[in-house]
TITORZA-26990 format. One record per residue (C-alpha): x, y, z. Coordinates in pm, 1 decimal. Example, Ala and Ser with C-alpha at 12.3 -4.5 7.8 and 13.67 -1.06 7.14 Angstrom:
REM residues 2
DRENFI      east     north        up
DRENFI    1230.0    -450.0     780.0
DRENFI    1367.0    -106.0     714.0
END
This chain:
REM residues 473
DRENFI      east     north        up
DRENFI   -2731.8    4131.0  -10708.0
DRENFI   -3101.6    4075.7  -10574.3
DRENFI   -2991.4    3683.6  -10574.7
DRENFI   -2651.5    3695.0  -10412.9
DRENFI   -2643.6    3443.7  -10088.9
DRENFI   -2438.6    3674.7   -9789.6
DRENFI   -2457.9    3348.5   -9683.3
DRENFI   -2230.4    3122.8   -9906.2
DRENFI   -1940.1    2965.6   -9790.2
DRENFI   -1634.8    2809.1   -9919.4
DRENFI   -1565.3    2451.6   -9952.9
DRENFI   -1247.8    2322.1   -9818.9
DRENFI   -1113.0    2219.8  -10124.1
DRENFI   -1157.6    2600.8  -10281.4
DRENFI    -941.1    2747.9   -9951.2
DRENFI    -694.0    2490.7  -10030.1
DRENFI    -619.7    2519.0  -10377.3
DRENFI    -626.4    2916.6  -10323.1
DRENFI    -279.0    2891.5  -10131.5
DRENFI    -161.3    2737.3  -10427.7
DRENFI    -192.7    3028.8  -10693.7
DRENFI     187.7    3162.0  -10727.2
DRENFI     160.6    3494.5  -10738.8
DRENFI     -50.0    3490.9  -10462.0
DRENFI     106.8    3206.1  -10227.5
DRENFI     319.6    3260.0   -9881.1
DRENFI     643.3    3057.4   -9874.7
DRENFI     645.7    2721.0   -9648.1
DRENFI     954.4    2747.5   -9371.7
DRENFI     741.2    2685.4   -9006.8
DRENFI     809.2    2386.0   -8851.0
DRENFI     655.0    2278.2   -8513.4
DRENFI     916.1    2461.3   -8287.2
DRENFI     843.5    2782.4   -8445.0
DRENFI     519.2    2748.2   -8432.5
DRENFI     518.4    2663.5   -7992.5
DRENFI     775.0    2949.1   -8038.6
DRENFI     539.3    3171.3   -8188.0
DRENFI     280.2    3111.0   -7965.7
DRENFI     506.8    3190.4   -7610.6
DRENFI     616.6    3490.0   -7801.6
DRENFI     284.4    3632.6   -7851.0
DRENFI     126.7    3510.8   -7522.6
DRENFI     399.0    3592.0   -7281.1
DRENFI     463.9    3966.7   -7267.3
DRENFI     265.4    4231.3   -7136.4
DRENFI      32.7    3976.7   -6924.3
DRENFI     268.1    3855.0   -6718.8
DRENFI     493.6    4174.1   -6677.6
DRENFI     240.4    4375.6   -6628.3
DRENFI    -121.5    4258.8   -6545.9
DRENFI     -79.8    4013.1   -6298.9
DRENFI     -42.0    4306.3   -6031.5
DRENFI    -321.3    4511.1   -6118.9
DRENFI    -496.0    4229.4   -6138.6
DRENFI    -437.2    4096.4   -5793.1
DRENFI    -443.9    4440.2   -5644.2
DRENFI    -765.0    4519.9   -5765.5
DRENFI    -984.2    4218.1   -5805.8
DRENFI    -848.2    3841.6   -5734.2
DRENFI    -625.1    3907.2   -5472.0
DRENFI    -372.1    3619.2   -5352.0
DRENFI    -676.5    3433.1   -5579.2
DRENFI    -500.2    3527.3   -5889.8
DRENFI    -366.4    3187.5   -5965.0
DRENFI    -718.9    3086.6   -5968.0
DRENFI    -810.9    3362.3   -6209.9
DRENFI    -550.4    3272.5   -6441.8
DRENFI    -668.5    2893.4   -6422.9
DRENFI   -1030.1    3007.5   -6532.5
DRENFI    -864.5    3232.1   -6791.7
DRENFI    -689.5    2961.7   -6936.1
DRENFI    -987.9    2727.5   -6923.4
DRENFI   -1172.9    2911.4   -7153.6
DRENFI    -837.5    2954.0   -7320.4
DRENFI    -816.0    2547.2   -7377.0
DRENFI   -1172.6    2471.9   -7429.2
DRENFI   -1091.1    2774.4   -7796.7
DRENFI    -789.4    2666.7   -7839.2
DRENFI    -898.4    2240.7   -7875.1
DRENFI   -1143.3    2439.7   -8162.8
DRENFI    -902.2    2642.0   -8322.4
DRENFI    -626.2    2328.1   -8382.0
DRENFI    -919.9    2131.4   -8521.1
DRENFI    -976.7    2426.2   -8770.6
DRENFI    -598.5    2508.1   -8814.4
DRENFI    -515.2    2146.6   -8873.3
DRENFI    -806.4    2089.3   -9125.5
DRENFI    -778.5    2436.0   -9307.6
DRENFI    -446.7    2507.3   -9337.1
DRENFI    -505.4    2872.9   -9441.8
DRENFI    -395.6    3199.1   -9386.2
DRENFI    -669.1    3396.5   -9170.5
DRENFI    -771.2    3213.5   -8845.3
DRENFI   -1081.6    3270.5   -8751.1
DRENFI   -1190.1    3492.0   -9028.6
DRENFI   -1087.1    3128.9   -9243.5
DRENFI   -1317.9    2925.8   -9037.6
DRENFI   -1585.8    3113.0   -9062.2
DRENFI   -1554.5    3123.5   -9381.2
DRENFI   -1584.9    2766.3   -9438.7
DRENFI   -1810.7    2693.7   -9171.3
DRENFI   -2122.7    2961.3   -9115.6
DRENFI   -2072.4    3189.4   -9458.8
DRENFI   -1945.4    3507.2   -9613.5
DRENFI   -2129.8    3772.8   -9347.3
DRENFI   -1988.6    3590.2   -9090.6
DRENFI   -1659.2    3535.1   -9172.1
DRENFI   -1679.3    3930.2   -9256.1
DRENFI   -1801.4    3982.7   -8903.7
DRENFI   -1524.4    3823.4   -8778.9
DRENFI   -1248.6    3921.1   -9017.8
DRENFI   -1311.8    4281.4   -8933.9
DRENFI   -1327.8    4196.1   -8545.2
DRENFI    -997.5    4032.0   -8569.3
DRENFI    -877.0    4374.8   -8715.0
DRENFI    -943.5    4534.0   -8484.4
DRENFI    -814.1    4271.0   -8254.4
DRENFI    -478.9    4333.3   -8380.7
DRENFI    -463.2    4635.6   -8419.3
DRENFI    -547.2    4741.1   -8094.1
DRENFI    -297.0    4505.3   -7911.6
DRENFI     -37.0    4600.3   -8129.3
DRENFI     -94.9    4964.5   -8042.9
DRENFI    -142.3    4855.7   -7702.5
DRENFI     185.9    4661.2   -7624.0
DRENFI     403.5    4929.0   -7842.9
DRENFI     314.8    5164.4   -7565.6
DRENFI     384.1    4940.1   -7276.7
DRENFI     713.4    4856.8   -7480.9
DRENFI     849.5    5233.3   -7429.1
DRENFI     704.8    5266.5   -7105.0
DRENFI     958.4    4955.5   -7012.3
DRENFI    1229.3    5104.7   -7239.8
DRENFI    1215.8    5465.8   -7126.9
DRENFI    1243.0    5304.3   -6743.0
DRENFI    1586.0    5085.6   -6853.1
DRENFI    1663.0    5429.1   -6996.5
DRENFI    1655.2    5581.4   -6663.9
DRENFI    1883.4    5348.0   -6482.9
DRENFI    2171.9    5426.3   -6675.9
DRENFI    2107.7    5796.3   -6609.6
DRENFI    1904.8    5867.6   -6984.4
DRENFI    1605.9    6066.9   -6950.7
DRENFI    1392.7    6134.1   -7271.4
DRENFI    1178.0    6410.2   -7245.2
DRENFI     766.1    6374.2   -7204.8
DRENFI     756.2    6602.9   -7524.6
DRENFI     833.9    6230.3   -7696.8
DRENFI     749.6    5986.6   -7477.9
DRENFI     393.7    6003.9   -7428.1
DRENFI      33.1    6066.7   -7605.4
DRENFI    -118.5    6400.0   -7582.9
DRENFI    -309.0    6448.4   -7287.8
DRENFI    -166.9    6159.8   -7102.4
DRENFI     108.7    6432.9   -6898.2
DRENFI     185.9    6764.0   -6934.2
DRENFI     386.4    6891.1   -7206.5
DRENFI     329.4    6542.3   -7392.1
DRENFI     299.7    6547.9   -7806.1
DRENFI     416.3    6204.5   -7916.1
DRENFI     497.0    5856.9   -7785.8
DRENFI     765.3    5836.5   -8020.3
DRENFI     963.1    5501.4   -7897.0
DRENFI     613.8    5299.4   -7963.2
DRENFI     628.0    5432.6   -8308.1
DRENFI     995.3    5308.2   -8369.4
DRENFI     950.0    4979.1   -8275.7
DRENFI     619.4    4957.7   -8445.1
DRENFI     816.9    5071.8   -8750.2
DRENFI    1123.0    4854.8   -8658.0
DRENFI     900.3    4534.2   -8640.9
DRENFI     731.0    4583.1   -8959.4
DRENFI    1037.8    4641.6   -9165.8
DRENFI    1137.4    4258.0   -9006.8
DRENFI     810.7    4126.8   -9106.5
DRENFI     869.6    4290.6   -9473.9
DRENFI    1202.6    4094.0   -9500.6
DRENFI    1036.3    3753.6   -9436.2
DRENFI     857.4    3489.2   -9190.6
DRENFI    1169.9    3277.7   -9165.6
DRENFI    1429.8    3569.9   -9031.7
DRENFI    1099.6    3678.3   -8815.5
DRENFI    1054.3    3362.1   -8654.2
DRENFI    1456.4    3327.6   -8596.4
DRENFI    1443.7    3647.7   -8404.8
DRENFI    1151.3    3575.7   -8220.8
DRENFI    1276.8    3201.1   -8151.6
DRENFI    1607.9    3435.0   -7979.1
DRENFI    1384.0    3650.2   -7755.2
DRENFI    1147.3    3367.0   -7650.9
DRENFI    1438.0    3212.2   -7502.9
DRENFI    1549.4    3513.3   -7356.0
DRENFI    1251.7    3584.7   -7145.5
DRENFI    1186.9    3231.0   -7057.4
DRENFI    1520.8    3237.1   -6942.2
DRENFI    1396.9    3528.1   -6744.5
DRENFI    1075.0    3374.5   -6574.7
DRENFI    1233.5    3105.4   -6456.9
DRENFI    1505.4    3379.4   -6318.4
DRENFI    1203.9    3500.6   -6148.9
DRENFI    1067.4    3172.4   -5990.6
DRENFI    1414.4    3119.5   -5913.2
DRENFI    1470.5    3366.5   -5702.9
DRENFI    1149.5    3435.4   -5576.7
DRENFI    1031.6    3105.8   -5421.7
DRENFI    1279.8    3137.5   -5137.7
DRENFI    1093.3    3479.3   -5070.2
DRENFI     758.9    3325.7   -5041.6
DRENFI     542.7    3409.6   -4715.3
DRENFI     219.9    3190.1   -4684.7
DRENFI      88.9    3484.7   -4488.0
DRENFI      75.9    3700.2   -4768.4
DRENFI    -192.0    3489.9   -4932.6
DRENFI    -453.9    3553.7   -4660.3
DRENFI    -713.3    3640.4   -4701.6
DRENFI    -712.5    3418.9   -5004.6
DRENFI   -1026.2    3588.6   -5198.2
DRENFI   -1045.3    3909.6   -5024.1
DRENFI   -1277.7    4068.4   -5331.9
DRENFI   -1481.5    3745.6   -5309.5
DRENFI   -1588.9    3542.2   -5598.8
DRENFI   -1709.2    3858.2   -5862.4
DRENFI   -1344.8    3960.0   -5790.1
DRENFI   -1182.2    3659.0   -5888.0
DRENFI   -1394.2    3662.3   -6186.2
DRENFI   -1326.0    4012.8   -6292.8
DRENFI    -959.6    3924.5   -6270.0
DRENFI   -1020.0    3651.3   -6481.5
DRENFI   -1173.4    3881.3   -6766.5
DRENFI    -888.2    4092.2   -6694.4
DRENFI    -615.2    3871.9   -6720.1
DRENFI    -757.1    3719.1   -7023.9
DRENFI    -540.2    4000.8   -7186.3
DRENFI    -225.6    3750.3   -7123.2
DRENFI    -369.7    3456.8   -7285.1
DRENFI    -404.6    3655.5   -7613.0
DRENFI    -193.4    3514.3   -7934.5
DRENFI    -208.1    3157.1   -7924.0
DRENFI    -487.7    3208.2   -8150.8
DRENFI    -179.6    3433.6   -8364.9
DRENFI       5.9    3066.2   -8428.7
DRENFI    -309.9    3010.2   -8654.1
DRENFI    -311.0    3288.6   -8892.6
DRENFI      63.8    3190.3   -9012.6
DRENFI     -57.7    2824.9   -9150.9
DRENFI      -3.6    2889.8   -9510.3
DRENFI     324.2    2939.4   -9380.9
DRENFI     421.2    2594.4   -9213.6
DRENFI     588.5    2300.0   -9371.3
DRENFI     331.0    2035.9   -9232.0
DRENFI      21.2    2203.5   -9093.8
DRENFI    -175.8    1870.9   -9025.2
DRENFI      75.2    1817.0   -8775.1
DRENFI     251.1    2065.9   -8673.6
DRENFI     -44.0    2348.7   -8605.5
DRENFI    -216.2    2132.1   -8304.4
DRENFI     142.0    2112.6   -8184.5
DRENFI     208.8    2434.9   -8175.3
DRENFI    -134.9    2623.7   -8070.1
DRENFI    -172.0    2346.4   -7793.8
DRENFI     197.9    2342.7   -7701.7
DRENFI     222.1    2728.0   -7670.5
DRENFI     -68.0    2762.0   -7410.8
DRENFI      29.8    2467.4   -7201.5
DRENFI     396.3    2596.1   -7135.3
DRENFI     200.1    2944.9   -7083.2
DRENFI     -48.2    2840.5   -6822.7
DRENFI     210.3    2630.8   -6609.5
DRENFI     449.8    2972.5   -6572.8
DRENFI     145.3    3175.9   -6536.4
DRENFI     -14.4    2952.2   -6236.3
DRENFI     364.5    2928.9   -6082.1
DRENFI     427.2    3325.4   -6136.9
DRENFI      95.9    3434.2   -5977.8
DRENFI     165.2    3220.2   -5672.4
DRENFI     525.8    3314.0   -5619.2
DRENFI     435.5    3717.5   -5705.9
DRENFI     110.2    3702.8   -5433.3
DRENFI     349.4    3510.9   -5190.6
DRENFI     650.8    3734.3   -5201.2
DRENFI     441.3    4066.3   -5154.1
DRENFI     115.5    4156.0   -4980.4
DRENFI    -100.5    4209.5   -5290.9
DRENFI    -264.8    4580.1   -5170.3
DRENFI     102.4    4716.7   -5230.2
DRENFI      45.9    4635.0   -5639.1
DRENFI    -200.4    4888.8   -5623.9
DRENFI      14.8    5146.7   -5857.6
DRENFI     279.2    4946.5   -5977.4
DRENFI     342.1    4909.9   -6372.6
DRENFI     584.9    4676.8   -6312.7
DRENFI     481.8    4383.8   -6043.3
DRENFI     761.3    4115.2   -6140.8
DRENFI    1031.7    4342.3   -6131.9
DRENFI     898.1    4549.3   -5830.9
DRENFI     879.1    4194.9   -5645.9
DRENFI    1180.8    4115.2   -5665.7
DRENFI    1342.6    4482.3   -5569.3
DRENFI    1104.3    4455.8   -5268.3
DRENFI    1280.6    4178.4   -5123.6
DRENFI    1592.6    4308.6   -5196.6
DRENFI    1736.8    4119.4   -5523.8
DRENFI    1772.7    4464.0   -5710.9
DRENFI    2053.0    4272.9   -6005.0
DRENFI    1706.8    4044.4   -6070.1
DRENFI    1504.9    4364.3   -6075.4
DRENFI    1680.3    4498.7   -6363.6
DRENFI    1711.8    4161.3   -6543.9
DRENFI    1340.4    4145.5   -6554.3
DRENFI    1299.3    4469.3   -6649.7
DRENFI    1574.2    4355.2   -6979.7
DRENFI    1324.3    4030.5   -6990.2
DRENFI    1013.1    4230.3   -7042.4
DRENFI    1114.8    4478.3   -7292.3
DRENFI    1243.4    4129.4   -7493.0
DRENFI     907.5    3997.2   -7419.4
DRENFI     673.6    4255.1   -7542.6
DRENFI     907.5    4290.7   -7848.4
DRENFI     791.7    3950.5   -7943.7
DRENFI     434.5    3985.7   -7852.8
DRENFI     478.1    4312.7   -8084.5
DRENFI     605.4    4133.7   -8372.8
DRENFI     359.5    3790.9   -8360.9
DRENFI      71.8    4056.0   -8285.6
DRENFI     137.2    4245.7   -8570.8
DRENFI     272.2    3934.1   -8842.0
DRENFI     -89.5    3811.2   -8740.7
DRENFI    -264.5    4117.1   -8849.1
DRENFI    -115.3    4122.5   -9201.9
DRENFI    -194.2    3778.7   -9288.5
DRENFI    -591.9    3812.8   -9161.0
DRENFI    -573.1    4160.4   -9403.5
DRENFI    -397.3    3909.8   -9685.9
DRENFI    -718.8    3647.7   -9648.9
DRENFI    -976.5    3879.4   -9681.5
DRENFI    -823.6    4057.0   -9947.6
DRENFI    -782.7    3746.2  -10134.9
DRENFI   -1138.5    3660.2  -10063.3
DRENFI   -1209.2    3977.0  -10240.3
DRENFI   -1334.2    4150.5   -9900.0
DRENFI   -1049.8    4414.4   -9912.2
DRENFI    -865.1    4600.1  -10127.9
DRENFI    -630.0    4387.0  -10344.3
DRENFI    -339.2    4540.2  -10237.2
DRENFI    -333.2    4385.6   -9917.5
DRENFI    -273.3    4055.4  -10057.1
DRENFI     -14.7    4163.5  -10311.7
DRENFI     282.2    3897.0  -10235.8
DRENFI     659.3    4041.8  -10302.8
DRENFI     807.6    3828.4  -10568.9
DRENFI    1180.4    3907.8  -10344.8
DRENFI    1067.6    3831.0   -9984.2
DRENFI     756.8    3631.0  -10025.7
DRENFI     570.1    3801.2   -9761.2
DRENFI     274.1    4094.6   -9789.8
DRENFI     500.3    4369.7   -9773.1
DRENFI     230.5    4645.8   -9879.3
DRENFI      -2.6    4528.4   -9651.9
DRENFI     260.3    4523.1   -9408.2
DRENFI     403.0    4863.6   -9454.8
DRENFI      -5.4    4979.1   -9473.1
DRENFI     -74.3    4817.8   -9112.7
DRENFI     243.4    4934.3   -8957.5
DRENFI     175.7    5256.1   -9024.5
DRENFI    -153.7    5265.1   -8885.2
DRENFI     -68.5    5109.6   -8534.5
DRENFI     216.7    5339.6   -8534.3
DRENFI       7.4    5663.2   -8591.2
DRENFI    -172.8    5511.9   -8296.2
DRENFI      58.9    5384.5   -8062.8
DRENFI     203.1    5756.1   -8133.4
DRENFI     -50.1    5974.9   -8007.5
DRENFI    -335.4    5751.0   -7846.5
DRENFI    -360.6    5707.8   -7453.9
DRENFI    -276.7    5281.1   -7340.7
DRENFI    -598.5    5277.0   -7187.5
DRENFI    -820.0    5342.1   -7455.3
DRENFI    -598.2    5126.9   -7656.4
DRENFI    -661.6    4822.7   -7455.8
DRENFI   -1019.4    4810.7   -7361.2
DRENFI   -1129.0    4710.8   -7676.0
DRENFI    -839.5    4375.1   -7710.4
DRENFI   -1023.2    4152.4   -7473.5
DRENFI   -1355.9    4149.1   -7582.6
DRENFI   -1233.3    4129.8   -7999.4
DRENFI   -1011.4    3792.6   -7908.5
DRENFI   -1318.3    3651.7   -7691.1
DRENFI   -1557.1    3752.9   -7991.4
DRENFI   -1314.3    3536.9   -8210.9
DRENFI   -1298.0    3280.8   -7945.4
DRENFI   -1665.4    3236.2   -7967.3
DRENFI   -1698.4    3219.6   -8391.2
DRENFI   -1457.9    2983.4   -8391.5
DRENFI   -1649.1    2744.7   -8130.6
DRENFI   -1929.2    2773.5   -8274.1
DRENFI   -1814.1    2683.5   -8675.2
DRENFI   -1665.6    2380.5   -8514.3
DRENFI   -2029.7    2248.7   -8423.6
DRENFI   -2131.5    2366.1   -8719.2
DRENFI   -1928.3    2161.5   -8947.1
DRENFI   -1948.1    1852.0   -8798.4
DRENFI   -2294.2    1848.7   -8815.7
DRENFI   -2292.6    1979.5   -9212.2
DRENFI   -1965.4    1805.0   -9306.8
DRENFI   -1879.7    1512.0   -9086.1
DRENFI   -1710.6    1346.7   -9355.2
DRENFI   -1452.3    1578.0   -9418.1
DRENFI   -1115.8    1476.6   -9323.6
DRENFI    -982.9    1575.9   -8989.2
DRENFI    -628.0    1582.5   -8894.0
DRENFI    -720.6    1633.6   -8519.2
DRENFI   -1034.7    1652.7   -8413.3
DRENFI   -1132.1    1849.7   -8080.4
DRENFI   -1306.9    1589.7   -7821.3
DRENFI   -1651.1    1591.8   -7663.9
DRENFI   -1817.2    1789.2   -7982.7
DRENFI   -2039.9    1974.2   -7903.1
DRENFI   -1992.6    1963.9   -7519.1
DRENFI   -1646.5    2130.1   -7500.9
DRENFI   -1707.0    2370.1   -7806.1
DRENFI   -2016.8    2496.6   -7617.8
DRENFI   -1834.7    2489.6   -7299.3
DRENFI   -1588.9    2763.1   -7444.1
DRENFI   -1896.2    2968.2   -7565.7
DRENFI   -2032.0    3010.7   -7232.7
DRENFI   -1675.2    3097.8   -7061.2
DRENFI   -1583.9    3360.9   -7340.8
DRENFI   -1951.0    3527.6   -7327.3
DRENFI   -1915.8    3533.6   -6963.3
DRENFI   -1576.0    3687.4   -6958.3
DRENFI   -1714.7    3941.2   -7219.8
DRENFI   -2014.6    4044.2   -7003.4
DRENFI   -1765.6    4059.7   -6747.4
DRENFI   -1562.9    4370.6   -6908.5
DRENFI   -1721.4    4762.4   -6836.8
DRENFI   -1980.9    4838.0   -7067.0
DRENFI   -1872.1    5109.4   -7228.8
DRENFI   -1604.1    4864.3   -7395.4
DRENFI   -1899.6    4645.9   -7520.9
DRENFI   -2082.4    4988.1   -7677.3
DRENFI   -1709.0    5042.4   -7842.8
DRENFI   -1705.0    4704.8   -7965.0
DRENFI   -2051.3    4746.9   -8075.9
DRENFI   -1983.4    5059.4   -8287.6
DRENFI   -1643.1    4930.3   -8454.0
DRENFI   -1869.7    4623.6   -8558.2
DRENFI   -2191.3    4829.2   -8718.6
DRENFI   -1923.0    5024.0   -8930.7
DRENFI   -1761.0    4688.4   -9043.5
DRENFI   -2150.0    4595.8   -9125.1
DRENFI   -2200.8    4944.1   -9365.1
DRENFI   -1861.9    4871.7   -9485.9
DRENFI   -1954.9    4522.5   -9650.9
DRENFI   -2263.0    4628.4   -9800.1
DRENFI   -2126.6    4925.5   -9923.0
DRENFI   -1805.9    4805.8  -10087.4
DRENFI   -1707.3    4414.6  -10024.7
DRENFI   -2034.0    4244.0  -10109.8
DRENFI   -2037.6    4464.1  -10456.1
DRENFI   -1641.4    4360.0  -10522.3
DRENFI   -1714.4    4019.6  -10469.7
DRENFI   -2006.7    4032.8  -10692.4
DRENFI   -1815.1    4231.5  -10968.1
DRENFI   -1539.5    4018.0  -10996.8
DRENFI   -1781.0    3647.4  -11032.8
DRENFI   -1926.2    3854.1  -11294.5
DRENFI   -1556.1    3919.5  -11481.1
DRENFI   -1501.0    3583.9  -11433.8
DRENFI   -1849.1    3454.8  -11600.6
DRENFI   -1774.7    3677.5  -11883.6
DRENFI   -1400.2    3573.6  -11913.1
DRENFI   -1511.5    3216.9  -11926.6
END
């Protein structure tokens, strides 16, 4: 044990023929539709329904559609890394993969257990915006549910469980169970639904537009506009998702770059044109306490039917953000177990449905137990700063491996290495020293755990089982 290298990595060609091994391979039924599919579904959700009036309320201002454009920047510069990754390692994991491959075992622990967290917290986080929406639809057709089960302890008074964020957690891990292919479909449905639904929104809103609402244009100056770009970041999350499925797609060379590009373009465009409209339809002070800006737009000036279809839009689009969220999470818990970092039965395949259904049912009931009885905000504070933390691995193993493998064979290759890749570096690390401290010392904690963890149990796994296998062979 005194010689083993924290350090090593694994070749290529090892990841590779890994996704090979029956008992332990993921069925092939993506194509490059469900993967751009996949990647709206995660991004667009709670973001856009939710974010981009707190947001402009409390830090960009009318400036919001700059925000986003920064956001999505550093969004562009990570994503260009990831597809060069996603296309070259077709592998189930993401970042946790690339890292990996790229900078060694320690690392790719690092950032294995950051990406669990990453999911796990955004999962827990969107469940609960999910019943806030729901419980509000409730209440238009006259059904009230009682606080008792609608909200965390200590959030309101009388409050014991959240129990529609557990239901849908539960509801969207029994679909992940049955399979990727009836996941997708379903996903594929609600995308179109709430796309259906923005442009509903753009629609109806430009005609609403006063230029007079977006003065003063940067009323929280330039530190506002880039504290609303750290917290709007929180929309951009789950292109990076599209990655962690590539075991799963008929022709990743291709088709990944497609789709992990593809998503965030359409994304950005709706988010730029959805800031501007939203700013220019209402003066952004009256956002202040509003949970709901699209909808509560569009009631302002009067169109109450496109209200409620917005409201219908963004419980469809959280739903999908729910389910890519949370089919992500599995399949980084299914890579590391493989590696031997986890438990095995997180990467137990079901010989029926072809998917991780223990891990699944394991992870499901986790977020649900959270989104259950923990408050949103504590659930969120810790998603930014995880995906940027990802972000910044992943940029970095790009650099990495073109200078130690340049040779190795590149499906798409990410431009201007190593300007862009650094480029992203600086724009995540800035948007993490952007968020409130305290969320760094969380961050900071989860990660020194994840550090006793490995020494204390995956480092001596992996060990144990090269050791069967020397004595096998």
């Amino acid at each position: 044990m005194g010689n083993y290298n924290i350090f090593q990595t694994k070749s290529v060609e090892q990841l590779l023929s890994e996704t090979q091994k029956g008992e332990n391979s993921l069925k092939k039924v993506l194509g490059p539709w469900d993967l751009v599919s996949l990647g709206i579904g995660a991004i667009i959700g709670t973001g856009i329904f939710v974010l981009t009036g707190i947001a402009a309320a409390n830090y960009s201002g009318p400036a919001l559609v700059i925000s986003f454009i920064i956001s999505g920047l550093a969004c562009a510069f990570a994503a260009l890394c990831y597809a060069e990754f996603a296309s070259t390692i077709p592998v189930a994991g993401s970042a946790y993969t690339y890292g990996y491959a790229a900078l060694g075992e320690i690392w790719a622990w690092i950032i294995g257990w950051d990406l669990i967290l990453e999911y796990m917290v955004v999962v827990t986080t969107v469940a609960i915006g999910w019943s806030g929406y729901a419980c509000k639809l409730l209440e238009t057709i006259g059904i009230y549910l009682p606080t008792a089960i609608t909200a965390a302890p200590g959030t309101a008074s009388g409050a014991f469980i959240n129990l529609p964020a557990v239901l849908i957690i539960l509801l969207v891990t029994g679909l992940l169970c049955v399979g990727i292919r009836q996941s997708a479909w379903v996903n594929n449905v609600i995308v179109l639904i709430k796309i259906a639904v923005v442009l509903l929104f753009i629609a109806l809103g430009f005609s609403h537009v006063n230029p007079q609402n977006w003065t003063p244009f940067m009323p929280f100056g330039w530190n506002g506009v880039m504290t609303g770009a750290a917290v709007v970041f929180f929309a951009y999350i789950g292109f990076d998702a599209v990655s962690t499925a590539a075991e799963e797609v008929k022709n990743p060379q291709k088709d990944l770059p497609f789709g992990i590009i593809g998503s965030l373009v359409v994304c950005t465009v709706l988010y730029i044109i959805v800031s501007a409209i939203l700013t220019g339809m209402v003066p952004y002070m009256q956002f202040k306490e509003v949970s709901a800006p699209v909808a509560f737009a569009l009631a302002k000036v009067g169109v109450n039917w496109g209200s409620a279809a917005v409201a219908v839009g963004a419980i469809c689009g959280i739903t999908s953000v729910l389910l890519v969220m949370a089919l992500g999470q599995t399949r980084v818990l299914f890579a590391m177990s493989r590696d031997g970092l986890l438990p095995k039965v997180f990467s137990d395949v079901n010989s029926k449905y072809g998917t991780p259904v223990k891990a699944t049912l394991i992870a499901g009931s986790i977020c649900a137990i959270l989104a259950g009885f923990t408050p949103i905000n504590i659930a969120a504070e810790l998603a930014n700063i995880g995906t940027l933390a990802a972000f910044v691995v992943v940029s970095a193993s790009v650099i990495w491996l073109r200078k130690t493998k340049p040779d190795l064979p590149r499906a798409f290759s990410c431009p201007l290495v190593p300007f862009l890749p650094v480029l992203s570096i600086i724009f995540c690390l800035y948007l993490v020293f952007s968020l409130p401290i305290i969320t760094q010392i969380r961050f900071l904690i989860w990660l020194i755990i994840g550090i006793f963890i490995y020494f204390k149990y995956s480092k001596k796994n992996i060990l144990l089982q090269e050791q069967q296998k020397d004595n096998y062979l």
